[in-house]
Each structure stands twice: as C-alpha cells, then as structure tokens.
C-alpha positions in Angstrom: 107.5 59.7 113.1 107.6 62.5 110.9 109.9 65.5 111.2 108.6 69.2 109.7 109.3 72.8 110.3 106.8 74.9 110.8 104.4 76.4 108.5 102.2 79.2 107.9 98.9 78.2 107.6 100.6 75.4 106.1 100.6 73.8 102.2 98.5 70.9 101.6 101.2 69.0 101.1 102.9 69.6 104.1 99.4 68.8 105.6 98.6 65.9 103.3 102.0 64.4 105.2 101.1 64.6 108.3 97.2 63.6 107.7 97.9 59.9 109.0 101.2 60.7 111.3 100.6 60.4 115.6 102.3 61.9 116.8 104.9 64.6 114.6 107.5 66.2 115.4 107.9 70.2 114.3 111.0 71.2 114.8 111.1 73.8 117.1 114.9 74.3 117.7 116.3 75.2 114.0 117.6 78.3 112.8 115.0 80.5 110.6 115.0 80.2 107.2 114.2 83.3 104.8 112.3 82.6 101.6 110.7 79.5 103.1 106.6 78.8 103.7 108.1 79.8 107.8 106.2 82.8 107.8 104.4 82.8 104.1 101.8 80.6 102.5 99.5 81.0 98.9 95.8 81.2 98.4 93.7 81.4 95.4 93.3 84.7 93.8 90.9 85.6 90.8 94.8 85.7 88.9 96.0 82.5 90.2 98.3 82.4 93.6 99.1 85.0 95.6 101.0 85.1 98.2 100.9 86.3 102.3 103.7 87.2 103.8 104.0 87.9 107.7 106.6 90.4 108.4 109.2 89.6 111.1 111.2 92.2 113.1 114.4 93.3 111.8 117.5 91.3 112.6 119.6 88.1 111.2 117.0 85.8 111.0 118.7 83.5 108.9 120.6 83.1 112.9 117.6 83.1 114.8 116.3 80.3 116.9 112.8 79.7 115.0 111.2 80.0 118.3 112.8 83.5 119.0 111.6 85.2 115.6 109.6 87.3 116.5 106.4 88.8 114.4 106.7 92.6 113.6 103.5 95.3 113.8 104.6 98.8 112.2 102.4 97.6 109.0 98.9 96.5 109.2 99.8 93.3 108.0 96.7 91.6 109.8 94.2 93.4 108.0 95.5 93.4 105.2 95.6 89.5 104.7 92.2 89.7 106.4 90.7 91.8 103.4 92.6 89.3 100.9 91.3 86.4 102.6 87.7 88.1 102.3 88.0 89.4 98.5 89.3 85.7 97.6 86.8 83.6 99.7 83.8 85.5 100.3 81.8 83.4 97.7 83.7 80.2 99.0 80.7 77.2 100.2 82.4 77.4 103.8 83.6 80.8 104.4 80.8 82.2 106.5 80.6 79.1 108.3 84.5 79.4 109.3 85.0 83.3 109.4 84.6 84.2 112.7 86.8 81.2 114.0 89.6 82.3 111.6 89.2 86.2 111.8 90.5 86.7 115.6 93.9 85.3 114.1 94.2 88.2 112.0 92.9 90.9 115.4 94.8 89.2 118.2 98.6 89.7 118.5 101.2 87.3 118.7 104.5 87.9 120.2 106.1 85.0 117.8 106.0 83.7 114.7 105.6 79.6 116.2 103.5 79.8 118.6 101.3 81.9 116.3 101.5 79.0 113.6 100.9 76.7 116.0 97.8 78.3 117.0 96.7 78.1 113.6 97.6 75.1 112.5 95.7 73.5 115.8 92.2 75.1 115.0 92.5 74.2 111.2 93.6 70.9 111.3 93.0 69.4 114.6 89.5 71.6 115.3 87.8 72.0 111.4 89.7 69.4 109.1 89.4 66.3 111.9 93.1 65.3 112.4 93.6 63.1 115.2 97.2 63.5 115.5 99.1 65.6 118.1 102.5 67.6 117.6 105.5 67.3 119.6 108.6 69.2 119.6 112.2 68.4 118.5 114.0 70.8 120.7 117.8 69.9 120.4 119.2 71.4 117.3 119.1 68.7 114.4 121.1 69.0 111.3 120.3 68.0 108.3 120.5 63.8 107.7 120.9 63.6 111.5 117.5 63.4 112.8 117.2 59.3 113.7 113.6 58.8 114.9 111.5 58.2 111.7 111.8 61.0 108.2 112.6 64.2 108.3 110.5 66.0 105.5 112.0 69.4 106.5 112.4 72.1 103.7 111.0 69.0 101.0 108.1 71.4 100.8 109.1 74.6 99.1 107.3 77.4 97.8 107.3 76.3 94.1 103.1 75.6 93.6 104.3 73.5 90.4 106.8 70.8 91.8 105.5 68.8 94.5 107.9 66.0 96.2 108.0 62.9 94.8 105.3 61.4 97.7 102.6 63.9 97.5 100.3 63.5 94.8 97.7 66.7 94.0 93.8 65.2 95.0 91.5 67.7 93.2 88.6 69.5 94.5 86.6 72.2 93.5 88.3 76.0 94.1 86.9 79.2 94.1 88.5 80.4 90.9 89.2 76.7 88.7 87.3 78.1 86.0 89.1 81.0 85.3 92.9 79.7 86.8 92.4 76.2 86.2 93.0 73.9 89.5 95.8 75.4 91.5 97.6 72.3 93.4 99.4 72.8 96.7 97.8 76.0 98.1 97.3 76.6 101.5 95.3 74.6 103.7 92.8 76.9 104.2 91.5 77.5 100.8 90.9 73.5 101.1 89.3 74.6 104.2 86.8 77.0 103.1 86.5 75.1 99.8 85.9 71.8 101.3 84.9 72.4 104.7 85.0 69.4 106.8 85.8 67.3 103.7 89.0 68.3 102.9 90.3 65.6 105.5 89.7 62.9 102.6 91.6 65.4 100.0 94.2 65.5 102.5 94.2 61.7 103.2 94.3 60.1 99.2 97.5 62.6 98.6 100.5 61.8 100.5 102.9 58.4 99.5 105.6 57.8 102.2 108.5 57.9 100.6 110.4 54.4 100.5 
C-alpha cells in the first residue's frame, strides 16, 4: 500500500502513483506543510505553468493538524481560479464536456482544505479518469521512515515541474499550449483531464515505476 499526502487537484505524478494502487492510504493525521502541492497545483498557461494557490486562514500552519487547516474566504479566490481555468482551457477537446461537473467546486464552500481535496480528487479520478481504487486514511501521526505497511511516497512529489522522482516517468499527450510552451510534464491532473478526457487513465497508467 501506498502512503501520500494530500493534494490539490493533484500532479500527475502523484496520480500516475496511485493509478494501479487499492486501496491507498492519504495521510490524514500530519502536520501542514507550507510551500507544498497541500493547497496549490499548476496548469497550463499560454506562458507555460502557472500556478493556483488556495488561501488558508491565518495561523501556524506549519502546526496544524492537516485535517484542521482550514480554507480562508476574504479573497475571491474561487472565481478567480474559475476564470483561469476558463482562459486556459476553454479551447481544450473536453472542457465543455467536464465544466459543469468541475465549476460547483469553485461556487460551493468548503470549511477545510482535505475534505475539499478529497472531494475533488474523488470526481476526477474515481468519477472521469476511471480509477478503481479507494482511499483510506492513516490517522495516527506517522513520522517520517516510520510508516510500516507498504511506501510512503509523502513529500517525493514536490512542486519542481522539472525534476520528477526517480519512478515516474513523463507519458506525453497533447496540451493546450505544446506548440507555443513545448510539452509541460507533471501538471495537474486536470489539464490531463480536459486534455484527454477519459483517456488520460492510460497516460496515467504507462508512467509510474515502483520504486525497488
């Protein structure tokens, strides 16, 4: 079994790792991390990645229980990433077909930030992309090198578009912007989504390599 932390809308790695995985574990008793893909992911812009960020409320989050970090509402956050979502996919084969699944993620509210990830991660991947998998939760505190039921892959995904772990391998496909950016490896799952539409299961499946 396979042990992550959770992801917004995760990277494709992080979902190429899971792709043949039943069940896996998210950990959902760590402490938040800042700076991590927690609470930010990348898409495809006509300049090459940019970046969403969901804003947390104020506090020591670096002390939080990931479970009690809560999302934060003074800035329109949600339709904001809604209208980047739109300018970068509108042309996208799939993005009409997906919108109005997607869309209510970025009207409805969400006390915090895991069960909204959750939420998300269900409808993409179990819902759209076909994964047969179901998550469990690791809910004792775990540091790190002490989790004993299988591999912990948590924090070997980082933020970094251009270094991959050793076990993920990038499995092309066509983007919205690869002429002008050249392919962009490692994005979020949902530009595979609305790229690839159901499809992106077999990217997803020919690019992850167990580590030994």
């Amino acid at each position: 079994m396979l042990l992550l932390e959770t992801q917004y809308l995760p990277s494709i790695a992080w979902c190429s790792a899971i792709w043949k995985e039943n069940p896996v574990a998210l950990d959902a008793a760590e402490h938040y991390q800042k700076g991590s893909l927690r609470n930010r992911c990348y898409i495809a812009g006509p300049n090459g990645p940019q970046r969403m960020s969901i804003p947390l409320t104020k506090g020591k989050h670096q002390q939080t229980p990931i479970r009690e970090v809560r999302i934060a509402y003074e800035e329109p956050w949600q339709r904001q990433h809604w209208r980047t979502i739109q300018a970068a996919y509108g042309n996208a084969p799939y993005f009409e077909h997906y919108a109005d699944e997607i869309r209510p993620f970025y009207e409805r509210r969400w006390d915090f930030l895991f069960d909204y990830n959750l939420d998300f991660q269900t409808l993409i991947l179990k819902k759209k992309l076909g994964w047969s998998g179901e998550f469990v939760f690791q809910t004792d505190y775990c540091p790190s090198g002490t989790w004993s039921q299988g591999t912990d892959l948590r924090d070997a995904i980082g933020g970094d578009l251009n270094e991959f772990p050793a076990w993920f391998s990038p499995n092309r496909y066509s983007q919205v912007f690869e002429e002008r950016t050249g392919f962009l490896p490692n994005l979020s799952v949902l530009d595979l989504l609305l790229c690839c539409g159901k499809t992106g299961g077999e990217v997803l499946a020919q690019a992850f390599y167990l580590p030994n």
